[in-house]
C-alpha positions in Angstrom: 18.1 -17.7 -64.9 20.1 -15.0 -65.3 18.8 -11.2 -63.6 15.4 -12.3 -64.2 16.1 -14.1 -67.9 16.1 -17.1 -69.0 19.7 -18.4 -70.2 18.4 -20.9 -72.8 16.5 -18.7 -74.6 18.5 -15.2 -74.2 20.2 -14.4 -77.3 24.1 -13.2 -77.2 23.8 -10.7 -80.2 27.2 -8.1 -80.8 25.4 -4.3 -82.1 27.2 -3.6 -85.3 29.7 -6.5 -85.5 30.0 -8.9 -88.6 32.2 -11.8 -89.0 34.9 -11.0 -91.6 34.1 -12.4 -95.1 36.2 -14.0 -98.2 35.3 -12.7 -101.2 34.9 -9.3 -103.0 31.9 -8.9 -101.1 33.3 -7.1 -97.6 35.6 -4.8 -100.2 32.8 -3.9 -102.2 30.4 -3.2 -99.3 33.7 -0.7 -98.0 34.2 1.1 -100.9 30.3 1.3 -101.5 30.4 3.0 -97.6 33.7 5.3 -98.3 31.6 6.6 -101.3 28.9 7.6 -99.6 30.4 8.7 -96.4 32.7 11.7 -98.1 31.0 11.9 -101.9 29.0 15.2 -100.4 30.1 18.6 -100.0 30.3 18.1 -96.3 33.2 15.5 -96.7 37.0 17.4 -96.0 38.1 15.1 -98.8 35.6 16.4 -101.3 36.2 20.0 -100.4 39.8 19.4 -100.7 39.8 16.8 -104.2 37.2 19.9 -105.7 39.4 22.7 -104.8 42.6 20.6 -106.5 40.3 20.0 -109.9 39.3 23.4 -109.9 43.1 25.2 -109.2 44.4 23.0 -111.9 41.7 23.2 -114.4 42.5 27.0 -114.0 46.2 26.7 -114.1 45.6 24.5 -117.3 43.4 27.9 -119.0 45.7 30.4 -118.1 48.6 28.4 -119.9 46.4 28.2 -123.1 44.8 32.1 -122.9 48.8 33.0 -122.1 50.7 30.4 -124.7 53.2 30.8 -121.7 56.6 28.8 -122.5 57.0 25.9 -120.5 53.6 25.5 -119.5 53.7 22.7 -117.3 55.5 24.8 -114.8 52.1 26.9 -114.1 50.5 23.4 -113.7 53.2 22.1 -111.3 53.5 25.5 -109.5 50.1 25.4 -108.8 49.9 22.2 -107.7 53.3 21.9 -105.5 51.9 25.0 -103.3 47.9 24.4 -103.4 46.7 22.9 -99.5 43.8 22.7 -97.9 43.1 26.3 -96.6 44.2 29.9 -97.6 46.6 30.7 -94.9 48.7 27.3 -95.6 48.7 28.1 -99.5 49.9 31.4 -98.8 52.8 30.4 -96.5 54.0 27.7 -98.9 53.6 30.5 -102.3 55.7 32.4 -100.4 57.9 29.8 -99.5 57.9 28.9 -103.3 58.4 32.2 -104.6 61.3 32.6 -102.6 62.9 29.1 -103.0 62.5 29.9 -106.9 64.3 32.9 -106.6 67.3 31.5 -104.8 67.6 28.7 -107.4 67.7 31.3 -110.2 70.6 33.3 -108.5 72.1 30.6 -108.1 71.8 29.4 -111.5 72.5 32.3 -112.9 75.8 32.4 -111.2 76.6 28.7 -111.8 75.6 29.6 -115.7 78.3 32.6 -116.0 80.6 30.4 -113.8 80.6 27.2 -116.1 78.9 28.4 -119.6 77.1 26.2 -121.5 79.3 23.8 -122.3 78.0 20.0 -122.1 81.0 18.8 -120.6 80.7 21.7 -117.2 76.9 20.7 -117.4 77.1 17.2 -117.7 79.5 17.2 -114.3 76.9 19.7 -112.9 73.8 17.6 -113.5 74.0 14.2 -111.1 75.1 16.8 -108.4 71.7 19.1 -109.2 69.5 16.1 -109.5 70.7 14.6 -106.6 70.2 18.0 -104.3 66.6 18.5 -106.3 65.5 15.0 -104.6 67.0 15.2 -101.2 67.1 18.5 -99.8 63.3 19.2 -99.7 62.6 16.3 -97.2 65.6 16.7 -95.2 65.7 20.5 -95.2 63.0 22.9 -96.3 60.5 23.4 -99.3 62.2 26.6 -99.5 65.7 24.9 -99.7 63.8 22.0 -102.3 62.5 24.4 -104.6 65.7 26.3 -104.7 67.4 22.6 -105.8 64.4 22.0 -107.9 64.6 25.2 -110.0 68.4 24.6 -110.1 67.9 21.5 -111.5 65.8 22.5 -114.3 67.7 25.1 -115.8 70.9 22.3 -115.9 68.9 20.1 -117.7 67.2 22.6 -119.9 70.9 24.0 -121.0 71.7 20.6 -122.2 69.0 19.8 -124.2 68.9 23.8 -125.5 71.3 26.2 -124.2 69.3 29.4 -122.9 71.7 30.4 -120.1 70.4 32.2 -116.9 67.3 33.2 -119.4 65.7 29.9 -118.4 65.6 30.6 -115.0 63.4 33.9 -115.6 61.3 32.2 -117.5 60.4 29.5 -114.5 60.4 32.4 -112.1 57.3 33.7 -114.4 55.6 30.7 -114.7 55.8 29.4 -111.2 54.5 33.0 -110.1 51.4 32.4 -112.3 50.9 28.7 -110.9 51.1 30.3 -107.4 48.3 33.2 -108.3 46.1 30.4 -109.3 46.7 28.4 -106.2 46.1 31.8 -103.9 43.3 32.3 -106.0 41.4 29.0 -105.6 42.2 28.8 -101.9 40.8 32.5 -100.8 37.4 31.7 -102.5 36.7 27.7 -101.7 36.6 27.2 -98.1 39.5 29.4 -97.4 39.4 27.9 -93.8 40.6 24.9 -95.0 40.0 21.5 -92.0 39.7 24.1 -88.8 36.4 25.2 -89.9 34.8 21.3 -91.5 36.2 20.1 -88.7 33.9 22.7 -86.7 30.6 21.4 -88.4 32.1 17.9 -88.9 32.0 18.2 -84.7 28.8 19.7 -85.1 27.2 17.4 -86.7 28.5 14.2 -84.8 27.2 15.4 -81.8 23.8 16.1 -83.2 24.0 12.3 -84.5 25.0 11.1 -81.1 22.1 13.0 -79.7 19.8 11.2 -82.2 21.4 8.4 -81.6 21.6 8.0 -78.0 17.8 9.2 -78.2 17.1 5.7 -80.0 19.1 3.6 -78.0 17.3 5.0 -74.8 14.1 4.3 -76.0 15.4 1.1 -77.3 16.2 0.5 -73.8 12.9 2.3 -72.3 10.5 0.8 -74.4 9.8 3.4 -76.6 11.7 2.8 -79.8 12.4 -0.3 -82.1 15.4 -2.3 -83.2 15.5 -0.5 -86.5 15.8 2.8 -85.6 18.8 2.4 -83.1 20.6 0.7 -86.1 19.7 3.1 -88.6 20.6 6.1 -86.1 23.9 4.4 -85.3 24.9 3.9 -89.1 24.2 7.7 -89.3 26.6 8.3 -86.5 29.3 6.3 -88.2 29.4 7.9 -91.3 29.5 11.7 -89.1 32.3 9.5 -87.3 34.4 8.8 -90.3 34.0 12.7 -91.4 35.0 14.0 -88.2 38.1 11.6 -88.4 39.6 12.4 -91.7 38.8 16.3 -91.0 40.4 15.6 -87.5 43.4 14.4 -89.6 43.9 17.3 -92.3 43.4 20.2 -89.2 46.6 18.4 -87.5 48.4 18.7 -90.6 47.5 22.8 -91.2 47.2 24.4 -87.7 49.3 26.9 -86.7 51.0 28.0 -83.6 48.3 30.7 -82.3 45.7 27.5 -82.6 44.1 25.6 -79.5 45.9 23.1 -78.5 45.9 19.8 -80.2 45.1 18.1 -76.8 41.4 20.3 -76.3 40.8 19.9 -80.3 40.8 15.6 -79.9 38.9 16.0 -76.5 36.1 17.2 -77.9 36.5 14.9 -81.0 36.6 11.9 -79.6 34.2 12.4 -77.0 31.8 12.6 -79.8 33.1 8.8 -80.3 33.1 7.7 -76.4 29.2 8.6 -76.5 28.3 6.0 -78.9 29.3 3.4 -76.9 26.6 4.1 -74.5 24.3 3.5 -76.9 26.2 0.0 -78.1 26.0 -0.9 -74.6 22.1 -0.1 -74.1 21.0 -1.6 -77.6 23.0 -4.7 -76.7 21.2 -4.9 -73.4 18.1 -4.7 -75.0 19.1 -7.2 -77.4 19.5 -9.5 -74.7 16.2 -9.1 -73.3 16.3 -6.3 -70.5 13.3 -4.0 -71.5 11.0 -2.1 -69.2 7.9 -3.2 -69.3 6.1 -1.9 -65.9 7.2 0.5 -63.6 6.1 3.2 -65.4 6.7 6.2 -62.6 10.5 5.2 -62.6 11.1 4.5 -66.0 9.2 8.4 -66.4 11.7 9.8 -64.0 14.3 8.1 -66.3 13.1 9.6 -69.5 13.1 12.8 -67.7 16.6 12.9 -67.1 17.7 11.3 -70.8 15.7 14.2 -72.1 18.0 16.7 -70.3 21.2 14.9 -71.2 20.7 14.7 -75.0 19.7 18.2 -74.7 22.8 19.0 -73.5 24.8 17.4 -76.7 22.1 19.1 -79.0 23.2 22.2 -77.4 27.3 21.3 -78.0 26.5 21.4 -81.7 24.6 24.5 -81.1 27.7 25.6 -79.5 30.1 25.1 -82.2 28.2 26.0 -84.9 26.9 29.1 -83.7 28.4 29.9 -80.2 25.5 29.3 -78.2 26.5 28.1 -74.8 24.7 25.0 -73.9 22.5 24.0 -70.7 24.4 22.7 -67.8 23.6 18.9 -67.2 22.2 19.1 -63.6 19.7 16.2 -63.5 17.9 18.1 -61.0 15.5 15.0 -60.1 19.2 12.9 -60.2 18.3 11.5 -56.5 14.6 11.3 -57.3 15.5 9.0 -60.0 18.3 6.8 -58.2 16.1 6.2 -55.4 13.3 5.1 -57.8 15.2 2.7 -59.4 16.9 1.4 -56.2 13.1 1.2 -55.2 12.2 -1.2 -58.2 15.5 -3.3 -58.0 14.8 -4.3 -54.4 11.0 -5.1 -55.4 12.4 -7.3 -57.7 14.8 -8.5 -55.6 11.7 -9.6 -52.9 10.3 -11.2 -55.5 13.3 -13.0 -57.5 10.6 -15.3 -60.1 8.4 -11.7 -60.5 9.1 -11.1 -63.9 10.3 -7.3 -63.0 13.5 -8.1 -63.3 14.3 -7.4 -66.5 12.5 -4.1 -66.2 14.9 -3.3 -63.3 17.8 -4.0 -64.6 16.9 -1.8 -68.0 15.9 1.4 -65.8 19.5 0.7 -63.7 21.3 0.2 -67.0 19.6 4.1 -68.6 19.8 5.8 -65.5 23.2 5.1 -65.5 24.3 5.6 -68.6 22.1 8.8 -68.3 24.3 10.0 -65.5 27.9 8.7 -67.3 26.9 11.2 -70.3 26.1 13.9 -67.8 29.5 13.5 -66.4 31.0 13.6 -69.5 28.9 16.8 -70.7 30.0 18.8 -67.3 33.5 17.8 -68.8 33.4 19.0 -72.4 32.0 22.5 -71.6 35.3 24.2 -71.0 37.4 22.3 -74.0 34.0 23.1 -76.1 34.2 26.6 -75.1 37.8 27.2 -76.1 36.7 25.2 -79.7 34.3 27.1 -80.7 35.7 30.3 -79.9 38.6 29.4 -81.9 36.8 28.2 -85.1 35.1 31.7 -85.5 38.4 34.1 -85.7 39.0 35.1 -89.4 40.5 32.4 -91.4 43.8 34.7 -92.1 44.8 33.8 -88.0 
């Protein structure tokens, strides 16, 4: 016997664990899940791929509407500055525009200092491509597309001798590449990961609400097998979306932003939570469901009720600055002494099947007061979140 079970027959299931697979079958089934975590317009990947399609298809019409020389340079101009929200794009176009700029007056000089001669060129060239590849990692984008433009006019002049001309010409072009690019990014999602990463937050916590909410009445009696798994595979994929929107905002914040430290508290709290509800399925996997003691396990569900409200108000919170209810679990010693109350029935009567009734009230109520904790925790990080994710996208 084990807490009131009976060892031969008590399974030793793992939630959400599979043993790894050969075969295409495990890579198929991960794909198949990438798909349909971020193929939707909730997904910072789609949002970002759709906003890269869209500048460049644009950048592709303006070349043929302007028969532009050199073409490709709107294309790559638009593409080399284009990121993931408005104020980024218009830090690097400026960047760009400058960097460009540079490289022509330097061109220009280099073009009235050595001609256009293919031997002064030819000596010219390794030197240029070799600054065009290194400089922009090891110094600056501003530096790189200085080297870059540089570059181009070299080779250009050897292939057909234009002069300093060249260098205008890429100045134009790049400008018109860069419009596009400022273009695109003011109108889609000029917020860029800061605010996905707001309703990606958003709408994890709902999911842990949900799915805390099944593995408690897993736990309580309440709710089946099925809907804790398909509540946690929910959870998973809001998971995943939270992560890679975690990811681009650490990449595009600026120095006026929260600090990275608040921003991952809140985002992996939303994690932590689920592991609660692991732990509580996996207990009732095993066997420990309440059947009796109905006054406790009411006093229980009492409290569970006000902790997943709490979580339902953090998304409330973040999406539209609502301040949540404090956790008190105002029946908190109500409750304990309830469940203390059935675990020492139990324990006066060790062959009563109670036991695994206790043990499942212990295990909620304490979980119940864990995620309390944790709420109590989050309010001031999830204050500071929210109120940052609703100044204008230009700060």
């Amino acid at each position: 016997m084990l807490a009131g079970l009976d060892v031969d027959h008590a399974p030793s299931p793992l939630p959400h664990w599979n043993a790894p697979r050969a075969g295409p079958a495990p890579w198929l089934q991960r794909a198949t899940g990438t798909l349909r975590t971020h193929l939707r317009p909730t997904s910072v990947w789609f949002r970002n791929s759709l906003r890269a399609a869209l500048a460049l298809g644009l950048a592709v019409l303006l070349t043929r509407v302007t028969r532009v020389d050199h073409s490709f340079w709107v294309v790559l101009g638009t593409l080399s500055v284009l990121r993931s929200n408005a104020l980024g794009t218009g830090r690097t176009a400026l960047l760009a525009i400058e960097g460009t700029v540079v490289g022509f007056a330097v061109a220009a000089v280099l073009t009235l200092a050595v001609g256009t001669t293919e031997v002064g060129l030819w000596i010219t060239l390794p030197i240029v491509a070799f600054l065009a590849a290194y400089v922009p990692t090891v110094v600056s984008f501003l530096v790189g597309q200085a080297g870059f433009t540089l570059f181009v006019i070299v080779l250009f002049d050897l292939l057909q001798p234009q002069g300093w001309r060249l260098g205008l010409i890429r100045l134009e072009d790049v400008a018109l590449g860069i419009g596009v690019s400022l273009v695109v990014a003011v109108l889609l999602w000029p917020r860029g990961a800061r605010g996905q990463l707001r309703s990606a937050l958003a709408a994890l916590y709902r999911a842990d609400a949900a799915c805390l909410d099944a593995a408690f009445g897993y736990l309580l009696g309440r709710r089946s097998e099925r809907e804790v798994d398909a509540s946690r595979q929910a959870a998973d994929a809001e998971v995943a979306r939270a992560a890679e929107a975690f990811d681009v905002f650490l990449t595009e914040r600026g120095s006026g932003m929260v600090p990275t430290v608040t921003w991952g508290r809140v985002a992996t709290a939303g994690n932590d939570v689920l592991l609660a509800a692991d732990a509580m399925e996996a207990m009732g996997l095993i066997g420990y469901r309440t059947d009796g003691c109905e006054r406790c396990a009411d006093r229980v569900r009492g409290d569970v009720a006000e902790v997943l409200g709490v979580l339902t108000g953090f998304a409330g919170q973040l999406e539209e600055r609502r301040v949540p209810p404090t956790p008190r679990l105002r029946a908190a010693a109500e409750t304990r002494d309830a469940v203390i109350g059935c675990l020492r029935a139990w324990r006066g009567a060790p062959d009563s099947p109670l036991g695994p009734t206790a043990i499942a009230l212990a295990t909620a109520w304490f979980w119940s007061v864990e995620i309390a904790g944790l709420g109590g925790e989050l309010a001031q990080p999830l204050a500071a979140v929210a109120a940052a994710v609703q100044s204008p996208w230009w700060r």
